[in-house]
C-alpha positions, 0 to 999 in steps of 0.5 A: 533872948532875940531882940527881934521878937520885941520887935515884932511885939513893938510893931504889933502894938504899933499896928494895933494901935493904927488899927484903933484909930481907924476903927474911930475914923470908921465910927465917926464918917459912919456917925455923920451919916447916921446923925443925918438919918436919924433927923431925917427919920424924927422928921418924918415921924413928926411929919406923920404925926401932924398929918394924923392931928390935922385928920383929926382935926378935920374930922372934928371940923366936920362934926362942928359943922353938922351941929353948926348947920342943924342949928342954923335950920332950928333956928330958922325954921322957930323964925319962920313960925314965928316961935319962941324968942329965947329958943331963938337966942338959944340957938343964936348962942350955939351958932356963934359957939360952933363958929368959934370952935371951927375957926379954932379947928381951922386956924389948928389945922392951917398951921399944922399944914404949914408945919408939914410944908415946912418939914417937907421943905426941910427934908428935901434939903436933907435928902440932898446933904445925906447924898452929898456926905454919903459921896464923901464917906463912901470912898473914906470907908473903903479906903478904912476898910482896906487898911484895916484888913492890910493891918490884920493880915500882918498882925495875922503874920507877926502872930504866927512869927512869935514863939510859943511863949511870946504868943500866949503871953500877948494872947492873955494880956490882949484879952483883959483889953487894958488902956492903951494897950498891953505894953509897957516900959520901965520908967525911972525904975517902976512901970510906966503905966501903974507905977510898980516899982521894979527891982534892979534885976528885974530892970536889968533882965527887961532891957539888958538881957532882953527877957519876957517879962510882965508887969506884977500889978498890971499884967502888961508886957514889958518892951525892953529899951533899945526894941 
């Protein structure tokens, strides 16, 4: 059997694995912008949820306020008639009360504040690095991109180049998407990669004859010593 159509075999696992490695590349320029909007869109959502907590809040302060005020005028207006000393007090303990509680809502709302300043300005910066790795992994991507259709073109090729039986062999091995791809050699007498031990004749057919032949245990192709 031609030795040219190992060759063929060999190149073909060699384009393939080029072709794996750039899909990687690919997947990691793509995964350093993809990070950065990821953080840019969990900031935004925190963003939007403080807002939501400081309009609470605010609403809540409102509230507060009201109660504060009604009870301000309760307990004036008992003062002026002169009325009842407890009520007085009574009134006197809700005031101090609503006051806490909306010193609480505001000190709450001035630091939620402070933390959307401080996403705002974190954003801003994030805006500027996406835009400056979106510049570096743009021209990367096309670069990839065209190499892998270069690459796809000529496995294209080679595929059609390859005898029938060849062809279908390396159609059904590549479909079971081994580890490290669907060629083999023998090593010291057995698969490199499962370890089946092969016969002699076996071994001799492989890489003396140059004959198609598949592993027994793990389906690859064997590539013949000289190819």
């Amino acid at each position: 059997m031609s030795v040219d159509w190992f060759f063929k075999l060999k190149e073909i696992d060699s384009l393939t694995k080029m072709r794996i490695n750039h899909l990687k590349n690919k997947s990691e320029q793509e995964d350093r912008v993809s990070k950065l909007n990821n953080r840019r869109q969990d900031t935004l959502m925190q963003t939007a949820k403080l807002r939501q907590d400081v309009m609470a809040l605010n609403h809540e302060l409102a509230e507060v306020e009201k109660k504060l005020k009604n009870a301000s005028e309760q307990k004036q207006r008992l003062m002026d008639m002169g009325g009842d000393e407890t009520k007085i007090s009574n009134y006197q303990n809700e005031i101090n009360q609503y006051e806490e509680k909306g010193l609480e809502f505001l000190t709450q709302i001035e630091e939620m504040e402070a933390e959307v300043s401080d996403h705002k300005t974190f954003l801003a910066g994030l805006e500027k690095s996406i835009q400056e790795i979106e510049s570096e992994v743009q021209p990367e991507l096309e670069k990839i991109n065209s190499e892998v259709i270069n690459i796809d073109f000529r496995l294209k090729l080679l595929m059609e180049e390859l005898p029938a039986d060849f062809r279908t062999i390396l159609l059904k091995t590549t479909a079971k998407n081994l580890a490290h791809g669907p060629f083999t050699r023998v090593d010291q007498g057995s698969c490199y990669f499962c370890r089946y031990k092969m016969s002699r004749l076996d071994e001799s057919e492989i890489d003396i004859q140059k004959n198609l032949k598949t592993c027994p245990q793990c389906s690859r192709i064997f590539l013949p010593y000289g190819a």
